[in-house]
Backbone as a printed PyTorch tensor [residue, N CA C, xyz], in Angstrom:
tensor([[[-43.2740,  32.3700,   2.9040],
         [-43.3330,  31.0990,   3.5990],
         [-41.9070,  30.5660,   3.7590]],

        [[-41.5210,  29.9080,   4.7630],
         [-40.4110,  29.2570,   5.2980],
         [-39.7830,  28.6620,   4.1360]],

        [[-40.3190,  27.5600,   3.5520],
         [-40.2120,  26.5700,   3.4700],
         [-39.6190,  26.7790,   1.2220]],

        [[-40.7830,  28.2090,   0.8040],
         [-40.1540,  28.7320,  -0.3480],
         [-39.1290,  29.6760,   0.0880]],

        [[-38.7830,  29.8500,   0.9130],
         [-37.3290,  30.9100,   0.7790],
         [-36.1960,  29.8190,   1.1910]],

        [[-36.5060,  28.6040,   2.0180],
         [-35.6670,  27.9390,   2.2360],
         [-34.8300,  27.5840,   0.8050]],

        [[-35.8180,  26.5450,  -0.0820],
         [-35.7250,  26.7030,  -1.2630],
         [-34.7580,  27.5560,  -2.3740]],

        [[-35.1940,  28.5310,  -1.7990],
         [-34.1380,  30.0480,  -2.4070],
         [-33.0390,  30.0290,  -2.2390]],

        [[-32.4840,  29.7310,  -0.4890],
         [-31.4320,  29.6820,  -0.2100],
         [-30.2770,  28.4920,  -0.6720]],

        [[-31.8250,  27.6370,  -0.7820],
         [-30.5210,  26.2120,  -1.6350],
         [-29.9100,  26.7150,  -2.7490]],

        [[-30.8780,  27.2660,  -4.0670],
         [-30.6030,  27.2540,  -4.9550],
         [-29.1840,  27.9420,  -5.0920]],

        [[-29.5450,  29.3080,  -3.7260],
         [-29.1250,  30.3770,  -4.4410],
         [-27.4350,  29.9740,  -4.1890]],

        [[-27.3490,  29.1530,  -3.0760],
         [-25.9950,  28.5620,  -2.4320],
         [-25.4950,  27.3330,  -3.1540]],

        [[-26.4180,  27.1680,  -4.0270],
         [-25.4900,  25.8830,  -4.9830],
         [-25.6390,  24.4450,  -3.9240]],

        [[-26.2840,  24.8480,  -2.9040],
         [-26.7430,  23.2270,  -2.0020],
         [-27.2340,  22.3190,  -3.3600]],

        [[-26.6230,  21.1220,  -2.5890],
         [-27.8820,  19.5920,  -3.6900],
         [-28.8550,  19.7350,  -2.5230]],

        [[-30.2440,  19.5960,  -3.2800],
         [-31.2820,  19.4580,  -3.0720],
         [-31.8310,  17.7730,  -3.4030]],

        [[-32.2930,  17.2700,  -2.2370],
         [-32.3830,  15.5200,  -2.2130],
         [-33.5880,  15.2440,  -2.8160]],

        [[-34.9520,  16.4200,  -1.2640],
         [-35.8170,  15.7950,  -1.5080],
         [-36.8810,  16.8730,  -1.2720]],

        [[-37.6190,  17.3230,  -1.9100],
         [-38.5060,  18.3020,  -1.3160],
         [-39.9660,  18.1090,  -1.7900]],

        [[-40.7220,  17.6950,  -0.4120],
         [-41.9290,  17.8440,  -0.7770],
         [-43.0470,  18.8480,   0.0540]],

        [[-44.0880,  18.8980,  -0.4760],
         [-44.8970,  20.1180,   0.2350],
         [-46.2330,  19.4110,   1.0270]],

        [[-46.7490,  18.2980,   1.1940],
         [-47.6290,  17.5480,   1.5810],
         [-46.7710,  15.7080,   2.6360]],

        [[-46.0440,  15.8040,   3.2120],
         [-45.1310,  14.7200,   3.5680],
         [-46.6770,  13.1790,   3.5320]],

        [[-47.6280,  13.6350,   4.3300],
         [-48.3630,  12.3380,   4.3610],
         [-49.5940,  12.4460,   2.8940]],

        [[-49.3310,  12.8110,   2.0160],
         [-49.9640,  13.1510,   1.0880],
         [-49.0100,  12.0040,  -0.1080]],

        [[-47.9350,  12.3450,  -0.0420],
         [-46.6730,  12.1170,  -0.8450],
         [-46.3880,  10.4930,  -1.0000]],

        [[-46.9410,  10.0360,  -1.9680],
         [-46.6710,   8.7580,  -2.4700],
         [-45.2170,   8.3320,  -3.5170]],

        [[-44.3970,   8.8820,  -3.4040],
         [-43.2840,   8.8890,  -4.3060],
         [-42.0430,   7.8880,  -3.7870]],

        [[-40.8010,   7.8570,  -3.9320],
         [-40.0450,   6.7230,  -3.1440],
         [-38.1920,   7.6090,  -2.9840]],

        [[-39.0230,   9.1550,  -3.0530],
         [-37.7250,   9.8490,  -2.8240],
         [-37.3300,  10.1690,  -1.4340]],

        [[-38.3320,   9.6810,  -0.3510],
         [-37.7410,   9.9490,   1.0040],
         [-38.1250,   8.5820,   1.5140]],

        [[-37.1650,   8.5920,   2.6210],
         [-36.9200,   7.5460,   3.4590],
         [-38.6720,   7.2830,   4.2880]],

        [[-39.3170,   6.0060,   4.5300],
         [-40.1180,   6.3900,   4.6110],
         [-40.1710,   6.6010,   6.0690]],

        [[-39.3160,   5.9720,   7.2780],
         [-38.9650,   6.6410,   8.4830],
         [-39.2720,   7.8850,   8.9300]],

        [[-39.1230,   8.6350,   7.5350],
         [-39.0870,  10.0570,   8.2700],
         [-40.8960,  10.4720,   8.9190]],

        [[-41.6550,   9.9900,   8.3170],
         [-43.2930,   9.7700,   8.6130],
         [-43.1870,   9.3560,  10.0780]],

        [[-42.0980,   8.5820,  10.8820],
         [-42.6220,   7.5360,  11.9460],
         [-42.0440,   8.5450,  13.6170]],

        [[-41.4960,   9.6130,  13.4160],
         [-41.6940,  10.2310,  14.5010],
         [-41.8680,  11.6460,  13.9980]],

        [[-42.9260,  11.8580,  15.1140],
         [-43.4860,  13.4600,  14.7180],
         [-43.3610,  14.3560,  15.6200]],

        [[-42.6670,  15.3030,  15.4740],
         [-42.5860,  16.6290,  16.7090],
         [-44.0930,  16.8630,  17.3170]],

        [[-43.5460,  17.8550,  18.3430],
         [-45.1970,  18.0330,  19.0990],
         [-45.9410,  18.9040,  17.9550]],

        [[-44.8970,  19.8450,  17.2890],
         [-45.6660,  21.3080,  16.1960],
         [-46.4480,  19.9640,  15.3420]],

        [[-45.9430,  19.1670,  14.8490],
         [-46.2710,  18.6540,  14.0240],
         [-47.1490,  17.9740,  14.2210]],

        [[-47.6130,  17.5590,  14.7650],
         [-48.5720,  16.5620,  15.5920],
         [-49.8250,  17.7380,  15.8900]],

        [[-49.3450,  18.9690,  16.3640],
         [-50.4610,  20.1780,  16.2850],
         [-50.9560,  20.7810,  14.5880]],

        [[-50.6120,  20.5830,  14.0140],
         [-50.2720,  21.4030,  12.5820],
         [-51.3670,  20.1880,  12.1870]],

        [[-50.9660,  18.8050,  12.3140],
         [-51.6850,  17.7530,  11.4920],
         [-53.2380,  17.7160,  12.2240]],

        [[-53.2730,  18.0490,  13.4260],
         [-55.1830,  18.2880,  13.9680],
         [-55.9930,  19.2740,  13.4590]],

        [[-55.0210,  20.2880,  12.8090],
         [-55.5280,  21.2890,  11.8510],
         [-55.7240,  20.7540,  10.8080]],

        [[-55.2400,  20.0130,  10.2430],
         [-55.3250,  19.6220,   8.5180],
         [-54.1950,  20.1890,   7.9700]],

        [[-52.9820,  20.9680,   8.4950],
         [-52.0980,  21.7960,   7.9780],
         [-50.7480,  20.1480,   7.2080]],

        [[-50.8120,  20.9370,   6.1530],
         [-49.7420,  20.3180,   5.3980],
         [-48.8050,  20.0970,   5.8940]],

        [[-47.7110,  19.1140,   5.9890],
         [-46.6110,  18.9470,   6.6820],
         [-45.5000,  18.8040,   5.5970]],

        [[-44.6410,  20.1070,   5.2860],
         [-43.4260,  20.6130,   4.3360],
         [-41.9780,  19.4700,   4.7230]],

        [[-41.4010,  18.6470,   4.0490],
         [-40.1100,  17.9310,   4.0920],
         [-39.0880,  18.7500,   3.0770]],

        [[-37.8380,  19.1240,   3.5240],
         [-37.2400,  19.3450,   2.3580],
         [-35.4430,  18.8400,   3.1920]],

        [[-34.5970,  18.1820,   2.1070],
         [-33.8860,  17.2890,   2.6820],
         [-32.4720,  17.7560,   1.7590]],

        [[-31.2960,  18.4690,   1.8920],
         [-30.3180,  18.8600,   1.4680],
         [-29.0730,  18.9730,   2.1950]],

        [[-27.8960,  19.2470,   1.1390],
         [-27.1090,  18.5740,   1.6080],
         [-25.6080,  20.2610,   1.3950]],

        [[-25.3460,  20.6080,   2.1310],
         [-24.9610,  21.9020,   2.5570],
         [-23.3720,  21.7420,   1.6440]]])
């Protein structure tokens, strides 16, 4: 999956890692901006009529 190898690549590159979650409208926590919820790509907007989880992960190169 994308989103665990992305992951990989942070670690493996010594990136800071901000914010990573695996459920974005699921996610009750106060580690992301909550903006990021208020515009949604078209995938995303398709992904969410499925029920498909919507992955955030927020780092800093």
């Amino acid at each position: 999956m994308l989103f665990e190898y992305t992951l990989s690549v942070i670690k493996e590159h010594n990136h800071k890692l901000i914010a990573s979650v695996k459920d974005i409208y699921k996610y009750t926590g106060n580690h992301i901006d909550p903006t990021v919820k208020e515009i949604q790509t078209y995938y995303e907007k398709l992904f969410l009529k499925e029920n498909s989880e919507i992955y955030y992960l927020k780092f800093v190169i």
